[in-house]
C-alpha positions in Angstrom: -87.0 -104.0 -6.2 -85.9 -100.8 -7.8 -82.6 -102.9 -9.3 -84.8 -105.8 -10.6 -87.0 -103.3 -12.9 -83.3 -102.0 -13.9 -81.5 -105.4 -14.5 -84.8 -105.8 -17.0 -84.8 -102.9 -18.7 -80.5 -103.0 -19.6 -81.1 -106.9 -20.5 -84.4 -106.4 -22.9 -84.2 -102.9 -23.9 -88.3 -102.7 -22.4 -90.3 -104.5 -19.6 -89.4 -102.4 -16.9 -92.6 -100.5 -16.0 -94.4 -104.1 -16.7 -92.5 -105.2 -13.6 -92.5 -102.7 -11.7 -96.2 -102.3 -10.7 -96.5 -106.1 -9.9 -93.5 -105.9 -7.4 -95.1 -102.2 -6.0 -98.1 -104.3 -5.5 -96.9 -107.7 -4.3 -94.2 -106.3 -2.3 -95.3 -103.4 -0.7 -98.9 -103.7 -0.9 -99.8 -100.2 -2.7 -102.8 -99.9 -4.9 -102.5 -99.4 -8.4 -102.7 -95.7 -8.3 -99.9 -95.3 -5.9 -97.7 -97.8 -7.6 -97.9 -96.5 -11.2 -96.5 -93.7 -10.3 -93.7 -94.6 -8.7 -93.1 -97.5 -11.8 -93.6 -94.7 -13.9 -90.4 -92.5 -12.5 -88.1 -95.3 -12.6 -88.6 -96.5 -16.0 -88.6 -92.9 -17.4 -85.2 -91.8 -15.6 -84.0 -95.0 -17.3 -85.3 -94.4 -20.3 -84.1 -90.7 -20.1 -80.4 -92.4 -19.8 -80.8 -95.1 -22.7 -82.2 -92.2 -25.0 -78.9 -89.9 -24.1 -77.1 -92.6 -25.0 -78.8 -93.0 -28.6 -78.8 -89.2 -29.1 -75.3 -89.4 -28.8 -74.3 -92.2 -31.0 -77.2 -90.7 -33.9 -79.9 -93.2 -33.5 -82.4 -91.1 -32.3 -85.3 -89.8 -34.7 -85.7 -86.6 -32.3 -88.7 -85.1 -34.7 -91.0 -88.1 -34.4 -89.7 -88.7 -30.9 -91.0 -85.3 -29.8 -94.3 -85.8 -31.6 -95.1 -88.8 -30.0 -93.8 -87.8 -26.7 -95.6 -84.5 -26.8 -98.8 -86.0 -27.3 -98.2 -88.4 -24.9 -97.5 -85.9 -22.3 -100.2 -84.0 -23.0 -102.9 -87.1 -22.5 -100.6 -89.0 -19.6 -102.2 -86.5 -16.6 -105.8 -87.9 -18.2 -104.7 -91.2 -17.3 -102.9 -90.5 -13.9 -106.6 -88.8 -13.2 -108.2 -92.1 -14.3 -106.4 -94.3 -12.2 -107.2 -92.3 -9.2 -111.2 -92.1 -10.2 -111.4 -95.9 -11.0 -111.8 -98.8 -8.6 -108.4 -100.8 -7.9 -109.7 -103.7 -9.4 -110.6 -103.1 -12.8 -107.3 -101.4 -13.0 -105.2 -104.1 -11.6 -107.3 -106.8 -14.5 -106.3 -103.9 -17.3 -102.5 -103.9 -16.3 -103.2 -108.0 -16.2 -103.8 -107.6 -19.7 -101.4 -105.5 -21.2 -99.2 -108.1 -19.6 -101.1 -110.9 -21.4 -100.1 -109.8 -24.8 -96.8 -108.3 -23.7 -96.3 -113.0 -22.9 -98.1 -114.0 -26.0 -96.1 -111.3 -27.8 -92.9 -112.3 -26.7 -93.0 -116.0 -26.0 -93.5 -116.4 -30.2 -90.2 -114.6 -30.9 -88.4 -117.9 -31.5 -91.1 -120.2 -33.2 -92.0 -117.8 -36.0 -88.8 -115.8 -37.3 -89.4 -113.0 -39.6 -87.2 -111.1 -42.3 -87.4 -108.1 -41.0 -85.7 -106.9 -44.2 -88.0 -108.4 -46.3 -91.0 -107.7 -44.8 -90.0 -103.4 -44.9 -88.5 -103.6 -48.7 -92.0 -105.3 -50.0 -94.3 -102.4 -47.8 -94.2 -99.1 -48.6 -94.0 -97.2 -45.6 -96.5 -94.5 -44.0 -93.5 -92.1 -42.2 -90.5 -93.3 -45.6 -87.0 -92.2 -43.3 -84.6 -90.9 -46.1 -81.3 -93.3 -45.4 -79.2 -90.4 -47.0 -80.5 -87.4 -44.4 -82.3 -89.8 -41.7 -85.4 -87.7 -41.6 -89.1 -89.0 -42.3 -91.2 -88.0 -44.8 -93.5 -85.8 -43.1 -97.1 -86.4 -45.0 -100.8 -86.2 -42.8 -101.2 -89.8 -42.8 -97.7 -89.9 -41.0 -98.4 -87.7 -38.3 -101.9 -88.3 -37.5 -100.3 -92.1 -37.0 -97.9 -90.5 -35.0 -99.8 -88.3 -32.5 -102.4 -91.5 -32.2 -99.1 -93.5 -31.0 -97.9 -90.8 -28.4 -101.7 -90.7 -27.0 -102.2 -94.3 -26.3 -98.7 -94.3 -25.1 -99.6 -91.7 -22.7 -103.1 -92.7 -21.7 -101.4 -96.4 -20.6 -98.6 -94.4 -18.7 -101.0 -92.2 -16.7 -103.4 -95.1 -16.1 -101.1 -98.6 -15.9 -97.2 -96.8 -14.7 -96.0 -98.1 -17.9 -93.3 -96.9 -20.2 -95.2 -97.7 -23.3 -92.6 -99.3 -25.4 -93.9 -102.0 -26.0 -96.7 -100.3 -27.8 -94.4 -97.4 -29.3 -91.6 -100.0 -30.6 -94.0 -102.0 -33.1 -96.1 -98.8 -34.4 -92.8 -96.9 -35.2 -91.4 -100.6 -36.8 -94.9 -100.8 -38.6 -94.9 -97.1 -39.9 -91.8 -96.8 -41.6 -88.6 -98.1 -42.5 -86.4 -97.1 -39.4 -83.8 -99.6 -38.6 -84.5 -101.6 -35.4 -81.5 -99.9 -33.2 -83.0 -96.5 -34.1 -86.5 -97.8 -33.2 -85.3 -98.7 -29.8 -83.7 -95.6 -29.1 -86.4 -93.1 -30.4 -88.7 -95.5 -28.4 -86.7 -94.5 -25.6 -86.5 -91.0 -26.4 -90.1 -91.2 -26.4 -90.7 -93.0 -23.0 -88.7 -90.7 -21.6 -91.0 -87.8 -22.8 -94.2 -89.4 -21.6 -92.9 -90.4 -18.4 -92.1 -86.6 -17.6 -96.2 -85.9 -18.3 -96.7 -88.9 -16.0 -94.7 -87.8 -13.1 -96.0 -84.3 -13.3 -99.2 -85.2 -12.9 -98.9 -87.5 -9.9 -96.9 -85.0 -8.2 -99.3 -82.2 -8.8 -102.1 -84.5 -7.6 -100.8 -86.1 -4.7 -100.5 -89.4 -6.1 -96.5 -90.2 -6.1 -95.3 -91.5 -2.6 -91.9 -90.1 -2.8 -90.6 -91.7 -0.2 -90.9 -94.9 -1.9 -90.1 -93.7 -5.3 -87.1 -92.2 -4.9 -85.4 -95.1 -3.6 -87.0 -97.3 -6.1 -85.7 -95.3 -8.9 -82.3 -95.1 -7.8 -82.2 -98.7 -7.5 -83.7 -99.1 -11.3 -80.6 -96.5 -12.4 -77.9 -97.9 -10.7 -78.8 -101.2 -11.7 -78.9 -100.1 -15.2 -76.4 -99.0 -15.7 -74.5 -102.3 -14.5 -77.0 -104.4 -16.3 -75.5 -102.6 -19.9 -72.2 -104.3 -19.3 -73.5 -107.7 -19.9 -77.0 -106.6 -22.0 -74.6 -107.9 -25.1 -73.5 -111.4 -23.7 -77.5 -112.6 -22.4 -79.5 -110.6 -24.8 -81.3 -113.2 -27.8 -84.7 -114.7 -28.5 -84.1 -116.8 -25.3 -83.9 -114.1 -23.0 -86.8 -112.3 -24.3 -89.0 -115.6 -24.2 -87.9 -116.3 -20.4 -89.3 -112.4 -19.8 -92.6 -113.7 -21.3 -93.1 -116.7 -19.2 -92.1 -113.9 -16.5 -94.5 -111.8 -17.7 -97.4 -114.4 -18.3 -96.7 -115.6 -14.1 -97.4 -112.0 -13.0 -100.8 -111.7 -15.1 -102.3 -114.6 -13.7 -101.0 -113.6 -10.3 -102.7 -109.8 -10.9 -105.8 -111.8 -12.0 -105.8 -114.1 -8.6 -105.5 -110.7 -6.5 -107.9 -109.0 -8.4 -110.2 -112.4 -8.0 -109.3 -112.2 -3.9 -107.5 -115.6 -4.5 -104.1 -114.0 -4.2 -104.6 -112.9 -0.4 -106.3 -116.0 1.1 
């Protein structure tokens, strides 16, 4: 299951901690605050990988990435506590959600293209990137956007087991004027940050069942890393529809188990 989340996450660049919980759930039966955990670990060490790679090749935004990661670690344990507090259910119909718009998101990529290009020369952007030094313009507005970006990020990684990238990716893109490869890997960065506040928070409150995890993980990496070789060849509007009809089966399968349907 571990390799699924990993094929995923080298073929869209996100969706892995979207998957994850549901096949944690489905497959082996764990309640949400045992499985986001274990999501959590695997999507971060991935993460952790994809933002090495960006770091090296200069894509990286490390400032805001640290920013927002730091805030998000900081709120992440809040959310790990959460989903231990909360009823299974009502957590299980959030995550249901979050995929929801992660399927309406993605299944209008090819019906109403956008000029990307356009649409950041005729805005004038919150965090401005100079293209000449490749650092943002560091005014209040900017980083209060920022830190609000890295919290939600955090609370949904705590509480859901989710990277957050497909919340960090279009605040960063809707902030300022950082090309979309560099908004990738500083989401990465970023996932990778949050993640860590996730995981340290489980495994100081007994929530992450190792045993499972580490496996899980492994499988994500490994698979990963194999997926990159042919991310180039299948990657396209296509692909990313096909993940949200994926994504809009799982939500309505979360809802049924949540209903009682899904175990009769």
């Amino acid at each position: 299951m571990g390799g699924v989340v990993g094929v995923v996450l080298a073929l869209t660049g996100a969706g892995g901690g979207i998957l994850a919980v549901p096949l944690l759930v489905f497959g082996l039966h764990l309640q949400m605050a045992q499985a986001a955990p274990v999501g959590l670990l695997a999507v971060g060490l991935a993460a952790a990988i994809g933002a090495l790679l960006g770091l090296r090749e200069g894509l990286v935004r490390y400032r805001a990435a640290l920013m927002i990661g730091l805030t998000g670690m900081l709120v992440a344990p809040l959310g790990v506590w959460l989903a231990r507090e909360l009823p299974n259910e009502p957590v299980m119909a959030a995550f249901a959600a979050v995929l929801g718009w992660v399927a309406w998101r993605n299944l209008g990529l090819g019906r109403k293209p956008v000029d990307a290009a356009a649409v950041q020369a005729s805005k004038a952007p919150l965090c401005a990137m100079n293209p000449a030094t490749g650092r943002l313009s560091w005014r209040a507005p900017c980083t209060a956007m920022l830190a609000l970006t890295g919290s939600l990020s955090g609370m949904l990684s705590g509480l859901l087991g989710v990277g957050g990238g497909f919340v960090i990716a279009p605040m960063l893109s809707g902030i300022s004027n950082v090309p979309p490869r560099g908004v990738v890997a500083t989401s990465m960065a970023v996932i990778a940050l949050v993640s860590v506040g996730g995981v340290l928070g489980a495994a100081t409150q007994g929530a992450m069942a190792w045993p499972v995890a580490l496996p899980f993980a492994a499988g994500a990496v490994l698979a990963l890393l194999v997926g990159r070789q042919f991310s180039a060849r299948w990657s396209g509007a296509r692909l990313q529809q096909a993940f949200g009809a994926l994504a809009a089966v799982v939500a309505v399968l979360m809802l049924l188990r949540v209903a009682g349907w899904a175990d009769r």
